[in-house]
Every structure is written in structure tokens, then in C-alpha cells.
C-alpha positions as CSV (number, residue, x, y, z in Angstrom):
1,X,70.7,54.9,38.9
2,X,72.5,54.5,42.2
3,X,74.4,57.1,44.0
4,X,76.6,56.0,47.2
5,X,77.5,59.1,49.8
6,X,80.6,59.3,50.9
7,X,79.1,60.8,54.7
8,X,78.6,58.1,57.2
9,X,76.2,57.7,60.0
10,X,76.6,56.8,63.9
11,X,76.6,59.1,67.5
12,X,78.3,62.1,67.7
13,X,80.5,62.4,71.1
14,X,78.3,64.4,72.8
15,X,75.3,61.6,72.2
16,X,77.6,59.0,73.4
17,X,78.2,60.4,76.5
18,X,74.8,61.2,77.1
19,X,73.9,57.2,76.2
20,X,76.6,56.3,78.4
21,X,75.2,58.7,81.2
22,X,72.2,57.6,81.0
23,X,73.2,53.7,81.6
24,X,75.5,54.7,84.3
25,X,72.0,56.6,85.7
26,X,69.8,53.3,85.3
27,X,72.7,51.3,86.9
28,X,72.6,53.1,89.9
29,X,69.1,52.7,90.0
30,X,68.8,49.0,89.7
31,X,71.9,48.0,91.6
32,X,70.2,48.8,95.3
33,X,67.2,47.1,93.9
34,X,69.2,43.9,92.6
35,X,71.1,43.7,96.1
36,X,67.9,44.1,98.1
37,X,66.5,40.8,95.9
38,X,69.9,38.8,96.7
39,X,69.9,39.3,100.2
40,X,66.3,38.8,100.4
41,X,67.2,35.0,98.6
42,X,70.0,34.9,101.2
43,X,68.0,35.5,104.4
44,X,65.4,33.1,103.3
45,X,68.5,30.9,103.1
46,X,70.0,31.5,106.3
47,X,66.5,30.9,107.9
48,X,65.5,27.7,106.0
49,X,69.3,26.7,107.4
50,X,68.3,27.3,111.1
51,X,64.8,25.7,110.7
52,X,66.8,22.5,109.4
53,X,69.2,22.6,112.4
54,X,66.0,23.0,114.7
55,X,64.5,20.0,112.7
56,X,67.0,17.9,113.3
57,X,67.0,18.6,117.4
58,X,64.1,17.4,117.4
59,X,64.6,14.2,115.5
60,X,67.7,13.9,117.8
61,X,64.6,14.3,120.9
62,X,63.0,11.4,119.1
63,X,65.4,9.1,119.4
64,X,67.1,10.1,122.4
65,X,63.6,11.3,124.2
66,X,65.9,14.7,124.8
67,X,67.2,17.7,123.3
68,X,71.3,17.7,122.5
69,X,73.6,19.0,125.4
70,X,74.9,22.5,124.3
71,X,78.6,21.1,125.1
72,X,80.0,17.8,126.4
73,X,82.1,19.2,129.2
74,X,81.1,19.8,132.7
75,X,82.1,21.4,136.0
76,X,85.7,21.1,135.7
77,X,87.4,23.7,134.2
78,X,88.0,23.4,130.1
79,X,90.4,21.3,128.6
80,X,90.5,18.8,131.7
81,X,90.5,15.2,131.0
82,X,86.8,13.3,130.7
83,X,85.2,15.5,128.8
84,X,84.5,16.1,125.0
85,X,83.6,19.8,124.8
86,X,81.8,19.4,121.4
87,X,79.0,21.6,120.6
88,X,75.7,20.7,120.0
89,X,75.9,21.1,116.2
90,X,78.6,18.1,116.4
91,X,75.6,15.7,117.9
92,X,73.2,16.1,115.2
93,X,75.4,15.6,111.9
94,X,74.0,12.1,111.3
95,X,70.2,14.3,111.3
96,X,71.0,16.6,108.9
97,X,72.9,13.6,106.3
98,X,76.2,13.4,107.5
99,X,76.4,10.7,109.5
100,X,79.3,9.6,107.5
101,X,81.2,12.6,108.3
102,X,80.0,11.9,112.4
103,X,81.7,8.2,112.2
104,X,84.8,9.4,111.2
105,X,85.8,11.5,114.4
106,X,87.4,9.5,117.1
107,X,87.8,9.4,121.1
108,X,90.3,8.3,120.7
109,X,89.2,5.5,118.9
110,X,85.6,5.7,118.3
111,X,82.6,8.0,119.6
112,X,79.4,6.3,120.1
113,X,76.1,8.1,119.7
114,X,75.6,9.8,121.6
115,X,79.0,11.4,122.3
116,X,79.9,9.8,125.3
117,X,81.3,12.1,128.0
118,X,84.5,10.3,129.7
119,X,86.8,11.1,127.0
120,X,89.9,13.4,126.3
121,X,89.0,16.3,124.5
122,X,88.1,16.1,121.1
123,X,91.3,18.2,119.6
124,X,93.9,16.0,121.2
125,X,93.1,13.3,118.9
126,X,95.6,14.5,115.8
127,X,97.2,11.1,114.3
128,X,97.0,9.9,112.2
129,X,97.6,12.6,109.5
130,X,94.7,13.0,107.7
131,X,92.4,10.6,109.5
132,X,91.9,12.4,113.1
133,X,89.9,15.1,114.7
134,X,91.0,18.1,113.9
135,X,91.2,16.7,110.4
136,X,87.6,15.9,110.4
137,X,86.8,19.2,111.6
138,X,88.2,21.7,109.1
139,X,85.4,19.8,107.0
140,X,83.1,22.8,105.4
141,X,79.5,22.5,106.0
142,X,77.3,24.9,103.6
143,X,74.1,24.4,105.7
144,X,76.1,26.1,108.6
145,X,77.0,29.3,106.6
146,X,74.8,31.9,106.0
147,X,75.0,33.0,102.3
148,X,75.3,36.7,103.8
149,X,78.3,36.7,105.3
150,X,82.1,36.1,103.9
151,X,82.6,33.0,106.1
152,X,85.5,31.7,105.1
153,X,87.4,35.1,104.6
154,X,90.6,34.9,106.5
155,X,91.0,35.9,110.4
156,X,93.5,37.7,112.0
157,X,93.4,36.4,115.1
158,X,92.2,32.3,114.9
159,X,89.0,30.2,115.1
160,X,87.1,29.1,118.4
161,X,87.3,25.6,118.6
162,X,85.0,25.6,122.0
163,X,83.1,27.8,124.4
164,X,81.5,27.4,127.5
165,X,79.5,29.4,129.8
166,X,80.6,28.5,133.6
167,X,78.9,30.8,136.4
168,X,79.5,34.2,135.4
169,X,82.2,33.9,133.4
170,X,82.0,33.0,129.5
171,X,85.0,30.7,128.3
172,X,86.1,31.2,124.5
173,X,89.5,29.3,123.5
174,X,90.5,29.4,119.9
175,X,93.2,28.3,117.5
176,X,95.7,30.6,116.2
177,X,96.4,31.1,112.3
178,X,97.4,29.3,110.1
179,X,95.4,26.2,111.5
180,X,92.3,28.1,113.1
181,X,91.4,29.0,110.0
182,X,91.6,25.5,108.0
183,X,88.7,24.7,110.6
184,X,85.2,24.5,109.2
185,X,83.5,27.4,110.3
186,X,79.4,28.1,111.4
187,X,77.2,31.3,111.8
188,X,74.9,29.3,114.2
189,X,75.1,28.4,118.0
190,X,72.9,27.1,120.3
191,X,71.1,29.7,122.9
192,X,72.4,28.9,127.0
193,X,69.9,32.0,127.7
194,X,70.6,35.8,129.2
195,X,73.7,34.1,131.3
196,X,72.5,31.1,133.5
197,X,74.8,28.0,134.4
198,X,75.0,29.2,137.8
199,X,75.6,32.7,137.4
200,X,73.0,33.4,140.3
201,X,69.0,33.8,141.0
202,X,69.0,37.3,138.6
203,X,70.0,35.5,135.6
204,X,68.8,32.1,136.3
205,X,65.5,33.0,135.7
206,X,66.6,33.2,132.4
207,X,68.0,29.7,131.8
208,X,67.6,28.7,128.3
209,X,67.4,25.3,126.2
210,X,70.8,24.1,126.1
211,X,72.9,24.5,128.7
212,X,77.0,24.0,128.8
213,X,76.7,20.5,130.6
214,X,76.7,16.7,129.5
215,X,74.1,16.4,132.2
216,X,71.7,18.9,132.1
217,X,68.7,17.7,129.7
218,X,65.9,19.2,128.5
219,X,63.1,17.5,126.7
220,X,60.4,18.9,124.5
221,X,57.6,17.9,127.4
222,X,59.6,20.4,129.8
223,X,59.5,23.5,127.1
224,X,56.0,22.9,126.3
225,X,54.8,23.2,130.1
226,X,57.5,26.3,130.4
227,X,57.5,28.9,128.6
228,X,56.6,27.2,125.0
229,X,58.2,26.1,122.4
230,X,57.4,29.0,120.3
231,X,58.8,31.4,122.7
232,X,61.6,30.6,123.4
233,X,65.2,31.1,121.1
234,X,66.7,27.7,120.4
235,X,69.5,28.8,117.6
236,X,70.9,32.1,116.4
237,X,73.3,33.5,113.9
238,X,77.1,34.6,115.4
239,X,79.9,36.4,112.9
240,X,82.4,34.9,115.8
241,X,83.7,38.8,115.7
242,X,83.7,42.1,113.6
243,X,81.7,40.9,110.6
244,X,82.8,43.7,108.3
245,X,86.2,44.8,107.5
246,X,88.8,43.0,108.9
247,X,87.7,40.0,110.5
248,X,89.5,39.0,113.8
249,X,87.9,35.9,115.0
250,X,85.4,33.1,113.7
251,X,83.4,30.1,114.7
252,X,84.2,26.0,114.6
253,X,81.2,24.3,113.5
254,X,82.8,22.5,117.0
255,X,81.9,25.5,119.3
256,X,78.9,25.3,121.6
257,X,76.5,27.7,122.9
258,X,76.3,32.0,123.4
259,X,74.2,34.0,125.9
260,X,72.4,37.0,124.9
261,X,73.3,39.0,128.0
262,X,75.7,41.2,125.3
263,X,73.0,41.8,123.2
264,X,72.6,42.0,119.4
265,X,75.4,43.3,117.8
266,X,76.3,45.2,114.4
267,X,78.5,43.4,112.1
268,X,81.0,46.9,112.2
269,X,81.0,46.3,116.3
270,X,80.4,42.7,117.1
271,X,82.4,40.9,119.5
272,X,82.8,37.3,120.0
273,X,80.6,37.3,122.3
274,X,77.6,38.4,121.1
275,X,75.0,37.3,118.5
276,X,75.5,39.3,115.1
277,X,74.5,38.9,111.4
278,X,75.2,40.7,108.4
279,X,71.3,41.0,107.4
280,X,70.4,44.6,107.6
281,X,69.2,45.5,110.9
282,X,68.5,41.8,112.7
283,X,70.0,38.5,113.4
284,X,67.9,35.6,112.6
285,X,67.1,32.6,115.4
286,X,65.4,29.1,115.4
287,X,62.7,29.0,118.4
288,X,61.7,26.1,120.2
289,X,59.0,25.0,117.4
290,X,61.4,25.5,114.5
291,X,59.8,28.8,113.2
292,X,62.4,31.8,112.4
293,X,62.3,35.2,113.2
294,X,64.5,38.3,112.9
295,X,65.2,40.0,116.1
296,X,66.3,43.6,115.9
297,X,69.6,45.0,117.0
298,X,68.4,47.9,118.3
299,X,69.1,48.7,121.8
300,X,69.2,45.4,123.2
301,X,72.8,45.8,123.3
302,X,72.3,48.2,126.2
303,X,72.2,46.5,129.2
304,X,69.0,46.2,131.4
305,X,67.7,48.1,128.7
306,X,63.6,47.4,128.0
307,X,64.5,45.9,124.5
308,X,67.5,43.8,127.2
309,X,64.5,42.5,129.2
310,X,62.5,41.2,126.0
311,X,65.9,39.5,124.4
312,X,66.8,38.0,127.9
313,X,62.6,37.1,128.4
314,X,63.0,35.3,124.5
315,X,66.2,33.8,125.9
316,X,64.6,32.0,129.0
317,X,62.4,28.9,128.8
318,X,60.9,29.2,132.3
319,X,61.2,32.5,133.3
320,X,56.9,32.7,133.2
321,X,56.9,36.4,131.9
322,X,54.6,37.7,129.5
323,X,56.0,41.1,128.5
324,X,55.3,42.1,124.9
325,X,57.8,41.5,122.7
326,X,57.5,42.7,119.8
327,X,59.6,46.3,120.1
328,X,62.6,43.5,119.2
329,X,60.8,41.2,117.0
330,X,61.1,41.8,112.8
């Protein structure tokens, strides 16, 4: 015989809440550990994306027996006729497979590889619709984003098109919204060194690779005999601005080169002008040999500083010191 109850089994309210608790608990546990893992993927990412741009200035040296300018412009004030004032990250797009996307900017009818100098600026070309610089520009590029940072979030303010470091003065110009932001964006500039480009004996010292000139080379031969290739910053990560909250200015892909004479900055605090990233505690950078190492914020945001000294020392590629470095290095 068979007897069916009429009572039914499952949790009472008290032992739901207590599963649910007890979820909640293990959720908060794991979460930290899960974000750790993803930006430990991501800054692997953002370094593997540097090394590739530092790759590819050297294939650029291997054709061209010399490392890209950091900007085609020169001595005349920005925005004069004759010059480009493209970035560096503009010249090696056929080196890191877009060369396809490289043929399609004009000066005002074609650009020859190199860029050649004696041209109008590259953002006065803007006809035809759909076929012209600035066009060509707004083009996103994944391998200059690192995974990190909100990138393409919009800005309040615009999106630098070009900057240039003349004497002791450091030129940003930028685009207003709503076309700075339809330009593609980049966390990665080339280094000019602590301040350089004329800026006196103090900081000259402290020249580094790529300086704001057409015609001011450097070759891998020259960095060797220097200071070395593997101790000297070639590329590093830029939020263009405040990296977290709202975001008031970004980076063109277009732009050219920083100094580190501002320092490392947090992603809260960072200016325009300064190196920043949204890894916890450092901002990555491609050396002269294409290795990549985090460089902590620290105090190197206070100038003359000892941590100062070892960013601007990093920074230089003949400054001959030998200071240890690695209070800054991660």
C-alpha cells in the first residue's frame, strides 16, 4: 500500500536567506580575485601592444637606417605651412599591417613614405567627404588602446590632434566636441625625454629618442653607444587627461611625443601632460630593445624629487648616468 502526504518539502525563509547570504559572502570574495585576473590579462595586453609598436620602429630603422621622427613639424611655430605635424605612430602603420589605412591619407594629394615634410598640415586636407584626413583619422586602432582604460568614453573638452615640445614650452592643440571625439584615439606616445628640444643645458642632458623635429634622427647605432637600448624609455601609456570619472581630454592616434618632466600621474589627477595609466600603481613603457616595464607613480611626480632624477635618467639616451633605478621600476 501507498500513502501520499499532504506536507511538502523545500527551505524555510530563514534557510533561504542564509543560502542567499552565504552567495552574496563568496561573491564578494571572488569578485576582487576575478578583477585582479582581468587586469592581469589586460596589462599583459597593453605591454604586448607597446612591444609591437617598439617592433615595428625598428623595422621602420631597417628600412629607413633610422628611427621615426616624433613629429613632422619643425622650428616654426605649429600649424605654419610646410610641415605635417604627424606623430610618430602615423609613420609606422604600414609596420604594424595597415599600410592600407597609411595610403589613404593625403598631402594634399598623396604622402610618400616617408611622410615628407614640405606639406600643409595634415588636418587641412577635409574634401572630399569621406575620403580626406581627418576622415582617415577617426579610424580606431585596437592595438593603440589599452584594454584597461575606457578609451573611447566621451570627453568634455575635445581630442589632441598634435603636440609638440618647442624649448621650454609644451604645445597641445585639440579639437573641440562633437568632432574631437569621432578621432581615433591612443594610450601610447613616443618619449622626447625629461624636457629637451632646446629647453637649455639642465634638461638637455636628458634628450630622449624622438625628438619633435623632421630633422633630428636617431639610429639604433647612436642608442647603443649611449646610454643603451635597454635603458632608455622609447614609448609609454597617456590617458590624454583625468582617466577616471569624467574625462576631459584624450589622445589622436595623430599626436606625437610627451616629456616626463611632470611625472607619472594617477588616473584621478592626471593632466594632459603627463604619462598616466589606469593599471594599479604604474604606467607601462617600451625601452629602446622592445622589453616592457611598469614604472611606479610614486613620487616621481614631485619635481627634482630622487624618484624625478631616475624617471628623467630613464628618459635620457645620453645622459651617461648610472644611478640605480629601481626605487621606480615594477
Amino acid at each position: 500500500m501507498f500513502r501520499r502526504s499532504g506536507k511538502r518539502k523545500g527551505f524555510t525563509l530563514i534557510e533561504l536567506l542564509v543560502v542567499i547570504a552565504i552567495i552574496a559572502l563568496l561573491m564578494a570574495l571572488l569578485l576582487p580575485a576575478v578583477q585582479k585576473v582581468r587586469e592581469a590579462a589586460n596589462r599583459m595586453l597593453c605591454a604586448s601592444n607597446l612591444r609591437q609598436i617598439g617592433i615595428a620602429s625598428h623595422n621602420y630603422h631597417n628600412d629607413y637606417l633610422r628611427l621615426p621622427a616624433g613629429m613632422w613639424g619643425g622650428t616654426v611655430a605649429w600649424g605654419s605651412a610646410g610641415y605635417n605635424y604627424a606623430g610618430q605612430l602615423y609613420e609606422l602603420l604600414p609596420y604594424m599591417e595597415q599600410d592600407n589605412l597609411y595610403k589613404r591619407f593625403k598631402d594634399p594629394i598623396t604622402l610618400q613614405a616617408p611622410m615628407q615634410p614640405r606639406h600643409d598640415p595634415w588636418w587641412n586636407n577635409t574634401t572630399p567627404t569621406g575620403d580626406n584626413n581627418r576622415f582617415w583619422a577617426g579610424t580606431r586602432l585596437k592595438m593603440f588602446a589599452c584594454p584597461s582604460d575606457t578609451l573611447y568614453e566621451s570627453t568634455q573638452n575635445g581630442v589632441f590632434f598634435m603636440m609638440s615640445v618647442q624649448g621650454c614650452t609644451l604645445t597641445g592643440v585639440y579639437f573641440g566636441n562633437p568632432f574631437g571625439d569621432t578621432l581615433g584615439k591612443t594610450n601610447y606616445v613616443g618619449c622626447v625625454g625629461a624636457f629637451s628640444d632646446g629647453c637649455g643645458a639642465f634638461y638637455s642632458q636628458w634628450d630622449g629618442i624622438f625628438s619633435c623635429r623632421y630633422d633630428k634622427y636617431l639610429t639604433l647605432g647612436q642608442l647603443s653607444v649611449q646610454d643603451g637600448t635597454s635603458n632608455t624609455l622609447m614609448y609609454g601609456e597617456t590617458l590624454g587627461g583625468i582617466g577616471k570619472g569624467a574625462r576631459d581630454f584624450a589622445f589622436s592616434w595623430m599626436c606625437g611625443t610627451l616629456p616626463t618632466y611632470w611625472g607619472l600621474a594617477d588616473p584621478t589627477t592626471s593632466g594632459w601632460y603627463q604619462y598616466s595609466s589606469r593599471h594599479p600603481a604604474v604606467v607601462q613603457f617600451c625601452f629602446g630593445d622592445c622589453s616592457t616595464r611598469g614604472i611606479r607613480r610614486g613620487a616621481t611626480v614631485t619635481t627634482f624629487s630622487a624618484d624625478w632624477y631616475a624617471l628623467a635618467q630613464l628618459s635620457g639616451r645620453k645622459d651617461g648616468y648610472n644611478n640605480n633605478t629601481s626605487s621606480i621600476l615594477d
